[in-house]
C-alpha positions, 0 to 999 in steps of 0.5 A, spaced: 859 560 726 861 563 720 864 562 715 871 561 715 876 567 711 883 567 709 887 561 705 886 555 706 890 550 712 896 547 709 896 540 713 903 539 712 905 547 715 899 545 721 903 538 722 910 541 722 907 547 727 905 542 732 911 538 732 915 545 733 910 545 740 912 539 742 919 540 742 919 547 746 916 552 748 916 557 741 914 564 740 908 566 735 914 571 732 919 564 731 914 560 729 912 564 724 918 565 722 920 559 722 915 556 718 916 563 713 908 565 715 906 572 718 904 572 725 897 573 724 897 566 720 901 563 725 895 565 730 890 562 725 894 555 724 894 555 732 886 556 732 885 551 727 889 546 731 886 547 738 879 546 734 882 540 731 883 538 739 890 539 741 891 543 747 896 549 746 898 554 752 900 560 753 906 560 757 908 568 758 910 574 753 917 574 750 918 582 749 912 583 745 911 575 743 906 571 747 910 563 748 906 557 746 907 550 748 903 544 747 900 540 753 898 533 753 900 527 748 895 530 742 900 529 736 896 531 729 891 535 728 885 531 725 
């Protein structure tokens, strides 16, 4: 695998990412608005979180924004 681009994770915004999944189903484009981070970072974050072995599902597209709800009991990236 190759080297990993872009900033570092934020623990805290994977967390509170991860608790938003929880709750209900959430587009890309209200995630990263919500935790104030572009869709392209949002996406990173969600990537970085199913390697860490939370199981994140794609349920339909909203518009133009695909919604995302978590599956399983899984609550913290590690």
């Amino acid at each position: 695998m190759g080297a990993r681009r872009g900033r570092p994770i934020n623990q805290e915004l994977l967390d509170r990412m991860i608790e938003e999944l929880q709750n209900r189903p959430r587009t890309i484009k209200s995630l990263a608005e919500d935790l104030e981070m572009s869709k392209r970072t949002a996406y990173r974050y969600m990537d970085r979180a199913v390697e860490n072995g939370i199981n994140i599902v794609k349920l339909g597209m909203a518009k133009d924004s695909p919604y995302f709800v978590m599956a399983g009991r899984n609550t913290k990236a590690r």
